[in-house]
PAFIBA-139154 format. One record per atom (N, C-alpha, C): residue number from 1; x, y, z; residue in one letter; atom name. Coordinates in Angstrom, 3 decimals. Layout:
n NUM; px X; py Y; pz Z; res A; atom CA
...
This chain:
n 1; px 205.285; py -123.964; pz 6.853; res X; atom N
n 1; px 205.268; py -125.276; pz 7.438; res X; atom CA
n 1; px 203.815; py -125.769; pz 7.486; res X; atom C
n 2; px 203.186; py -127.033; pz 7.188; res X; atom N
n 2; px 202.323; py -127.189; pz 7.467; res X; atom CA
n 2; px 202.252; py -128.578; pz 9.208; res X; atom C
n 3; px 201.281; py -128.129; pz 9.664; res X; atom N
n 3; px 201.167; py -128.626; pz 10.933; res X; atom CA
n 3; px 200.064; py -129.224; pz 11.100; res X; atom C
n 4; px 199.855; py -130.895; pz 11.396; res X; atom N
n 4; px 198.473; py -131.184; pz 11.621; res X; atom CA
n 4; px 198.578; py -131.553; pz 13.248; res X; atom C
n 5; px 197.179; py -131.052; pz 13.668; res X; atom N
n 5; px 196.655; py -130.943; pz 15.062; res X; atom CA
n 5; px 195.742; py -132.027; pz 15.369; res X; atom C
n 6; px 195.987; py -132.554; pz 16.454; res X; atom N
n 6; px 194.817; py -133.236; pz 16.751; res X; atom CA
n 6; px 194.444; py -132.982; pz 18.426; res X; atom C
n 7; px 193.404; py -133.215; pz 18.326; res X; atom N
n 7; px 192.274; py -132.098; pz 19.652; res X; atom CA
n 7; px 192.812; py -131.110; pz 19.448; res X; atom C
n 8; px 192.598; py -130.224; pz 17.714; res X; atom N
n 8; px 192.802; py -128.880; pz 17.577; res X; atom CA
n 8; px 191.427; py -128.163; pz 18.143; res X; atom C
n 9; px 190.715; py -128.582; pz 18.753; res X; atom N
n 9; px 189.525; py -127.405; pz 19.387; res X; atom CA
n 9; px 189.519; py -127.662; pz 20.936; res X; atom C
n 10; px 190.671; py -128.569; pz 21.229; res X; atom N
n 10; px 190.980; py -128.397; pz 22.697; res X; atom CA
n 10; px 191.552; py -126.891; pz 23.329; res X; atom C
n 11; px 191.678; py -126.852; pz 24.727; res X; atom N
n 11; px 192.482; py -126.012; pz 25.118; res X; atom CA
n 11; px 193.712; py -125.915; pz 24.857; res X; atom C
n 12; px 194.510; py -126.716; pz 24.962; res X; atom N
n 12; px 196.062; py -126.509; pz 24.250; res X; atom CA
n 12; px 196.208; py -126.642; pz 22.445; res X; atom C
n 13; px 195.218; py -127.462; pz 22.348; res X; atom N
n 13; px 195.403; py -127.928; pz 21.137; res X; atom CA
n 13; px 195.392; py -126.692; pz 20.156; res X; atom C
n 14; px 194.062; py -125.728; pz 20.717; res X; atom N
n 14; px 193.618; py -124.773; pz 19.818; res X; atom CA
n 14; px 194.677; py -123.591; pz 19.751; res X; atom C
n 15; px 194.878; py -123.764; pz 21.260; res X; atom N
n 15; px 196.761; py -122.607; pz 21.345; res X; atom CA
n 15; px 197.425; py -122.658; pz 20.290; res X; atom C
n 16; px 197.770; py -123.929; pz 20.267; res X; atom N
n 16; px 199.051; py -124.237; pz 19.269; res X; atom CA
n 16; px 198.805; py -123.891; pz 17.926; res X; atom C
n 17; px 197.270; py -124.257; pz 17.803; res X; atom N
n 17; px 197.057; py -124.132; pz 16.344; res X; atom CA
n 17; px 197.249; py -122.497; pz 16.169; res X; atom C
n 18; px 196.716; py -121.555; pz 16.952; res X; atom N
n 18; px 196.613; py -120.199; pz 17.022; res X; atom CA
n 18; px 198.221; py -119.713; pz 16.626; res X; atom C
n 19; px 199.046; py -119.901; pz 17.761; res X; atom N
n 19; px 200.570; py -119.672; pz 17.413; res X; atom CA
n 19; px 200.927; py -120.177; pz 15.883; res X; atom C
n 20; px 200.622; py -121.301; pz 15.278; res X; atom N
n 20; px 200.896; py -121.576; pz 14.496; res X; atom CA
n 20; px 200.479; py -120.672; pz 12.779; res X; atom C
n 21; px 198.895; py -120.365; pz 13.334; res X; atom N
n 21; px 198.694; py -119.735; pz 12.294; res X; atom CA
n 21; px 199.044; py -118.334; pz 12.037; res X; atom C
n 22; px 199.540; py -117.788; pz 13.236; res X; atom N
n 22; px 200.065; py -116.273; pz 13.271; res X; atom CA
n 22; px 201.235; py -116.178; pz 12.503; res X; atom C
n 23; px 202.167; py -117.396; pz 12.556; res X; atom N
n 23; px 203.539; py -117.533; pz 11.482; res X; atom CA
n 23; px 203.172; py -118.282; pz 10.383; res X; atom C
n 24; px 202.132; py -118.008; pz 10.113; res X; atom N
n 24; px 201.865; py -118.144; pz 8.893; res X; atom CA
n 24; px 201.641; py -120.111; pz 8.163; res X; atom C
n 25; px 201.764; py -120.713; pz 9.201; res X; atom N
n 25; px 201.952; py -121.932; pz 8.579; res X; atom CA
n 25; px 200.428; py -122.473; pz 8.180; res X; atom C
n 26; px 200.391; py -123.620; pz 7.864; res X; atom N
n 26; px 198.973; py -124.235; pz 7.202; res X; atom CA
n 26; px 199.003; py -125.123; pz 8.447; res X; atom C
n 27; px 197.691; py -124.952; pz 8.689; res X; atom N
n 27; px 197.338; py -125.650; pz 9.833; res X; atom CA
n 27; px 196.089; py -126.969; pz 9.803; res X; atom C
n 28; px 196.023; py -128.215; pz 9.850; res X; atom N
n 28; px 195.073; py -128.612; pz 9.674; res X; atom CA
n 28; px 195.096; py -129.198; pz 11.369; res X; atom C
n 29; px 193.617; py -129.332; pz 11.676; res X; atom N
n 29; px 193.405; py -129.541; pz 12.753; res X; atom CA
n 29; px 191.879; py -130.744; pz 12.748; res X; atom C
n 30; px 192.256; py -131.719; pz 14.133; res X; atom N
n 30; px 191.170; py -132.517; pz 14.328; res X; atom CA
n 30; px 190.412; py -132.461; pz 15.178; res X; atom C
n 31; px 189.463; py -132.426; pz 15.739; res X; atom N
n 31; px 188.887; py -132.318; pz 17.022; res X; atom CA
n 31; px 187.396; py -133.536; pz 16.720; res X; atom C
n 32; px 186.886; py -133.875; pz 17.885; res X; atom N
n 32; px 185.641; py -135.118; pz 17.668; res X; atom CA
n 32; px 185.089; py -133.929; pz 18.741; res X; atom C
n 33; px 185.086; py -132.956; pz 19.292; res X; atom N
n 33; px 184.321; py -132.253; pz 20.295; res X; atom CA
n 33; px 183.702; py -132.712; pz 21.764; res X; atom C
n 34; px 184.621; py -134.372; pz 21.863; res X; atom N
n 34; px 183.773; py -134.766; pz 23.445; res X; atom CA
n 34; px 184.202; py -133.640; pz 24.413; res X; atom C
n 35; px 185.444; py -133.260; pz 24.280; res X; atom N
n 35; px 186.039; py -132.306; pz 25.231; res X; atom CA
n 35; px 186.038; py -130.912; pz 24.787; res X; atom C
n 36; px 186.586; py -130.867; pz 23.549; res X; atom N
n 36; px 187.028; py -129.274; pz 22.155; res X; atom CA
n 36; px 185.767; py -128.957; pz 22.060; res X; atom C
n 37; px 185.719; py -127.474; pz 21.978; res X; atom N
n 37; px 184.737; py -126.926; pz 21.117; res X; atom CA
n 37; px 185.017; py -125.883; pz 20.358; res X; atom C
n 38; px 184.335; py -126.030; pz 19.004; res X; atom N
n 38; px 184.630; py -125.147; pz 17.585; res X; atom CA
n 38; px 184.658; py -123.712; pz 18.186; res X; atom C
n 39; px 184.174; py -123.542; pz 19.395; res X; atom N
n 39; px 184.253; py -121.893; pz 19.288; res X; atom CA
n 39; px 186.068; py -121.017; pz 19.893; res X; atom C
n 40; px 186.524; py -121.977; pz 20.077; res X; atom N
n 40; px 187.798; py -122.155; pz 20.571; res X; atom CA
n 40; px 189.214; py -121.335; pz 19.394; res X; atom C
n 41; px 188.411; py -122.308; pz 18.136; res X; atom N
n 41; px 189.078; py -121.878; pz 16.862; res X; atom CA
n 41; px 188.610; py -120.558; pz 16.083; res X; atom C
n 42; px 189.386; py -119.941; pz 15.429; res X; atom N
n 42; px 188.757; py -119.040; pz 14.439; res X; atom CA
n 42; px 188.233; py -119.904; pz 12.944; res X; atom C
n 43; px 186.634; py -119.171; pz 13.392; res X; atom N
n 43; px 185.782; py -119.347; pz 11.945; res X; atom CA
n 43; px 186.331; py -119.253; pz 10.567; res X; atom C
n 44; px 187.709; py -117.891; pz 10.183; res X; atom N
n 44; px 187.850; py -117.436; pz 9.114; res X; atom CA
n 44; px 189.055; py -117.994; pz 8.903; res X; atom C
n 45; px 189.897; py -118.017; pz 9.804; res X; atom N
n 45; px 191.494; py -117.919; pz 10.162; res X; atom CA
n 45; px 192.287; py -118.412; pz 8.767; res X; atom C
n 46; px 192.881; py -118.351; pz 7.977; res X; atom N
n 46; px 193.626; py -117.912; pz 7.242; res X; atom CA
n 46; px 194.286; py -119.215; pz 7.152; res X; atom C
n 47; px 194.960; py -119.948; pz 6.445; res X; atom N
n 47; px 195.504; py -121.130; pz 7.028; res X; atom CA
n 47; px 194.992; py -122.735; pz 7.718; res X; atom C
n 48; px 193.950; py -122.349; pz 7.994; res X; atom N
n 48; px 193.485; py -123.185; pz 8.902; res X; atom CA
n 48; px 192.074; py -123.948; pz 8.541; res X; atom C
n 49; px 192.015; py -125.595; pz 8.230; res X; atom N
n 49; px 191.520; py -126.129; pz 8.039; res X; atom CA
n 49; px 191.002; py -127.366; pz 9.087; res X; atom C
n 50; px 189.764; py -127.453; pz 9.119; res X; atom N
n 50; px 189.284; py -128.316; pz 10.452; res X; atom CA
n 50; px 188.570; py -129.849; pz 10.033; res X; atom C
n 51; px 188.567; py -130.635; pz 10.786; res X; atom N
n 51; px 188.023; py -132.053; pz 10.178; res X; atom CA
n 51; px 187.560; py -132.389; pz 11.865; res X; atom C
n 52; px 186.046; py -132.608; pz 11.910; res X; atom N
n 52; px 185.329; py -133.356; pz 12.872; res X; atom CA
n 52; px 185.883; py -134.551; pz 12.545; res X; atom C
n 53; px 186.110; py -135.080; pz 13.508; res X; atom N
n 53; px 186.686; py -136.207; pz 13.351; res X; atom CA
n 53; px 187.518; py -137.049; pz 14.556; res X; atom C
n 54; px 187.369; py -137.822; pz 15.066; res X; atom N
n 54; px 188.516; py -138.826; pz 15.855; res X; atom CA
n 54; px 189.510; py -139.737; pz 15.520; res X; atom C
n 55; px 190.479; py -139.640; pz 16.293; res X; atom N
n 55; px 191.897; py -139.884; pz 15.818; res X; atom CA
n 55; px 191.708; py -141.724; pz 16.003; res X; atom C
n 56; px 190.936; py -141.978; pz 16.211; res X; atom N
n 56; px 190.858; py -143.722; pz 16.506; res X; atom CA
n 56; px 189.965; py -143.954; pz 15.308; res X; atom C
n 57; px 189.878; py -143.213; pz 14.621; res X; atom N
n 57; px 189.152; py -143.713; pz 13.211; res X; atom CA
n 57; px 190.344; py -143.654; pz 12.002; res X; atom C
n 58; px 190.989; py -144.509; pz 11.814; res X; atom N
n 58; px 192.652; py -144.999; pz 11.209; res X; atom CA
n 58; px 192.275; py -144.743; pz 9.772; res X; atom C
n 59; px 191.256; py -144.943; pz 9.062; res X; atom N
n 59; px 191.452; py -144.671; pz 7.561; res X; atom CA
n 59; px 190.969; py -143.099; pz 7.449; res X; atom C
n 60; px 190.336; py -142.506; pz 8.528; res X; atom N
n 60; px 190.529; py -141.232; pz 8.299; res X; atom CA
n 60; px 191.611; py -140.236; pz 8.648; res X; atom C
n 61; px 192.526; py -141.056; pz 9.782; res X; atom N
n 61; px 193.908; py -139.818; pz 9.901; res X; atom CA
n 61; px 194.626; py -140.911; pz 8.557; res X; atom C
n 62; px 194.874; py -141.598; pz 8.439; res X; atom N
n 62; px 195.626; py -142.150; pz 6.992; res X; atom CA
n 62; px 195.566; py -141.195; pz 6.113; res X; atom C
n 63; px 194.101; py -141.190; pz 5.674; res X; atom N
n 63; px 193.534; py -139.865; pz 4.367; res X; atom CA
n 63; px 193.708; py -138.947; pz 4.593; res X; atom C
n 64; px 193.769; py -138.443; pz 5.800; res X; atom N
n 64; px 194.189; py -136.492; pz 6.283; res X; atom CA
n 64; px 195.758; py -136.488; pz 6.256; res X; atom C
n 65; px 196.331; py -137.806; pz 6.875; res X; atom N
n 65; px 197.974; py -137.273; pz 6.735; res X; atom CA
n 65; px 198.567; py -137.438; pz 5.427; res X; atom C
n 66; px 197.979; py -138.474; pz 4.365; res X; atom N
n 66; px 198.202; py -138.752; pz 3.029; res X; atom CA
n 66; px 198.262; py -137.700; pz 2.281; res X; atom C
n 67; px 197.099; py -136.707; pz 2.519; res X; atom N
n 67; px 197.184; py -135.896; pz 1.568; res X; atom CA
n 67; px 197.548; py -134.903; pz 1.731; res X; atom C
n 68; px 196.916; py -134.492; pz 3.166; res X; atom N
n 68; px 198.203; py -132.910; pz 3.679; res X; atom CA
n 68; px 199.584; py -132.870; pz 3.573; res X; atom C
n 69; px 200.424; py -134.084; pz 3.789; res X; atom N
n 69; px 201.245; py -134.279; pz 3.809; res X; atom CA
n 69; px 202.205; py -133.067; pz 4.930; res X; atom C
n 70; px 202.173; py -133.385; pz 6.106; res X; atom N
n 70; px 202.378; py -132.387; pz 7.062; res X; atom CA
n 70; px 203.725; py -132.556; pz 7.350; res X; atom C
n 71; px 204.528; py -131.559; pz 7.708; res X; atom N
n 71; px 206.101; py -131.208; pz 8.419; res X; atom CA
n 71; px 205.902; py -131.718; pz 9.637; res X; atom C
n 72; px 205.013; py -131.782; pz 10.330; res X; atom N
n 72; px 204.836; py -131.724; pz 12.069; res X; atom CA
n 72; px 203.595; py -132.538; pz 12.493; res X; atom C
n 73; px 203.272; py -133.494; pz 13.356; res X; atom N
n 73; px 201.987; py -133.851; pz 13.817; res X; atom CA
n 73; px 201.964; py -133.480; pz 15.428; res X; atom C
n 74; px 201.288; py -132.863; pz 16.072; res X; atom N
n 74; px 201.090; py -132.070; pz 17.083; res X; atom CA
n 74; px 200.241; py -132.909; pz 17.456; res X; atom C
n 75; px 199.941; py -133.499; pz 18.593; res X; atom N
n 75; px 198.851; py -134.571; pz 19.172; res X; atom CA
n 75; px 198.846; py -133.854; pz 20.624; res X; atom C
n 76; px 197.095; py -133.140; pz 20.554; res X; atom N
n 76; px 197.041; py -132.741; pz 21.761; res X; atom CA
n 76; px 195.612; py -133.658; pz 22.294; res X; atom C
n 77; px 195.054; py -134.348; pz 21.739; res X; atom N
n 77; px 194.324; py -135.004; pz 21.741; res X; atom CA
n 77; px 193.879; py -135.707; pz 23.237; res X; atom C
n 78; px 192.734; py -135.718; pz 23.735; res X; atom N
n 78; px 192.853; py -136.531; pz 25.329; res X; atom CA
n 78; px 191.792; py -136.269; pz 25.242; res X; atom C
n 79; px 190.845; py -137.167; pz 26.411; res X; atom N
n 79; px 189.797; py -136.838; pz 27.202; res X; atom CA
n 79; px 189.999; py -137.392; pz 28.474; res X; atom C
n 80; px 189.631; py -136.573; pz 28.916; res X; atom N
n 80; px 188.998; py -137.006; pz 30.926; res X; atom CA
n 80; px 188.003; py -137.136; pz 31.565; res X; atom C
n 81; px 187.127; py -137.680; pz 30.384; res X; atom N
n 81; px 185.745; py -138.092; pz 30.599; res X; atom CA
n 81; px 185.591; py -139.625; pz 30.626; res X; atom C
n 82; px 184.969; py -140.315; pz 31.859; res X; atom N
n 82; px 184.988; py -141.708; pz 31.841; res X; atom CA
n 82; px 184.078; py -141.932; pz 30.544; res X; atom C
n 83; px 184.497; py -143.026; pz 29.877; res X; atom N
n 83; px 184.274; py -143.043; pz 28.564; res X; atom CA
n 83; px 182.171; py -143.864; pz 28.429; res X; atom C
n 84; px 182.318; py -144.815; pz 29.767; res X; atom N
n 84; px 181.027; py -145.358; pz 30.483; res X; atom CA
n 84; px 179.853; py -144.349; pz 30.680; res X; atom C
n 85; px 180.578; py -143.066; pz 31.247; res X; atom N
n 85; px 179.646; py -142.344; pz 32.561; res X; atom CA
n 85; px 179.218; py -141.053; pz 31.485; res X; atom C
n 86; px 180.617; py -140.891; pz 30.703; res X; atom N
n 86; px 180.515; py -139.576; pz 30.132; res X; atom CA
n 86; px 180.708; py -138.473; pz 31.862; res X; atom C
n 87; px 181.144; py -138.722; pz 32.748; res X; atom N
n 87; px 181.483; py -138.049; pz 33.868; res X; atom CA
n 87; px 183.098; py -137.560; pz 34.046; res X; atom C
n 88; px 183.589; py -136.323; pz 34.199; res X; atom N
n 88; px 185.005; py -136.276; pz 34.095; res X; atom CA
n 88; px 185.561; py -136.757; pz 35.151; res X; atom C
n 89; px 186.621; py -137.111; pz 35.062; res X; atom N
n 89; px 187.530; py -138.078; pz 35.875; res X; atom CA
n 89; px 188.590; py -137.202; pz 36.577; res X; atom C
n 90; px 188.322; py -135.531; pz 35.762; res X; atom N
n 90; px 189.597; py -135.500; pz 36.790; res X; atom CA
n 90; px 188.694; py -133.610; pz 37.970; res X; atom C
């Protein structure tokens, strides 16, 4: 199956991607890092392809879902950082 992630270097996000890549599926994942961080994900992991990137930039998930062409879109994507303050909100 292939599965694309977004806030794949979040806390849930990166879960899912993890479960996902243990059964073997292709995993592509997004993260912009205001919240995610790369160390979350595996460096080598098998399956698993990463794109810096934010999901409010439309011709770039267009081009990532165009061509992966994914079974599943997994949106774990969020922040809780006032977007002004850069201060978390929750």
């Amino acid at each position: 199956m292939k599965v694309f992630i977004s806030g794949g270097a979040g806390q849930i996000g990166s879960h899912v991607a993890e479960l996902h890549l243990a059964r073997g599926d292709q995993v592509l994942a997004i993260d912009n890092f205001d919240t995610g961080r790369r160390i979350h994900l595996p460096e080598d992991a098998k399956g698993l392809t990463f794109v810096e990137g934010t999901i409010s930039d439309q011709a770039l998930i267009d081009q990532l879902v165009g061509d992966f062409k994914p079974d599943v879109i997994v949106h774990t994507a969020a922040s809780y950082k006032d977007p002004e303050t850069g201060i978390p909100t929750c």
